[in-house]
N, C-alpha and C positions, 0 to 999 in steps of 0.2 A: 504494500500500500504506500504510497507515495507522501513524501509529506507538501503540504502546499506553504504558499506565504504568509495565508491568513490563521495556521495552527502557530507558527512561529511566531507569531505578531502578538498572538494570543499569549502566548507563554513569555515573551518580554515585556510585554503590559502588566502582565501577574507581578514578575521580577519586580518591575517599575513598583506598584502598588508594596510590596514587599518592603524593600530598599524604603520606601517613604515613610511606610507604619513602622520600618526600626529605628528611625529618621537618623538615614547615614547621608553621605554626602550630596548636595543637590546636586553636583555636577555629575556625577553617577548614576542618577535618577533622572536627569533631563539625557544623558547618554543612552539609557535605555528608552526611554519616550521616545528620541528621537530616529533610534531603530526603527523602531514600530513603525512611524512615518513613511522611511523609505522602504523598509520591506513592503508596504502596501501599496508604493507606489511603484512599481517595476520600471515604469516609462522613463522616470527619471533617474531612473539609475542606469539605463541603458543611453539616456543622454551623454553620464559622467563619463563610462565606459562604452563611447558606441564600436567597440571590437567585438564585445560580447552577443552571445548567438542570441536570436529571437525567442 
């Protein structure tokens, strides 16, 4: 079974959520948020790296 972007996004959002109720670093916690971001945006990350396959 394959995993998709949106399991992964789910599971560093959790992190995020995590990291914040043990109130460790925000920069740690805004690093995982912002994961979550481009994981769910695929298009722009094949902006960053347009080598990578479709």
């Amino acid at each position: 079974m394959p995993v998709l972007n949106s399991d992964i996004a789910r599971i560093f959002d959790e992190i995020a959520d995590l990291l914040e109720i043990e109130d460790a670093n925000p920069f740690r916690v805004r690093a995982y948020c912002n994961a979550v971001r481009l994981i769910l945006r695929p298009k722009r990350i094949k902006a960053i790296h347009p080598g990578s396959p479709p």
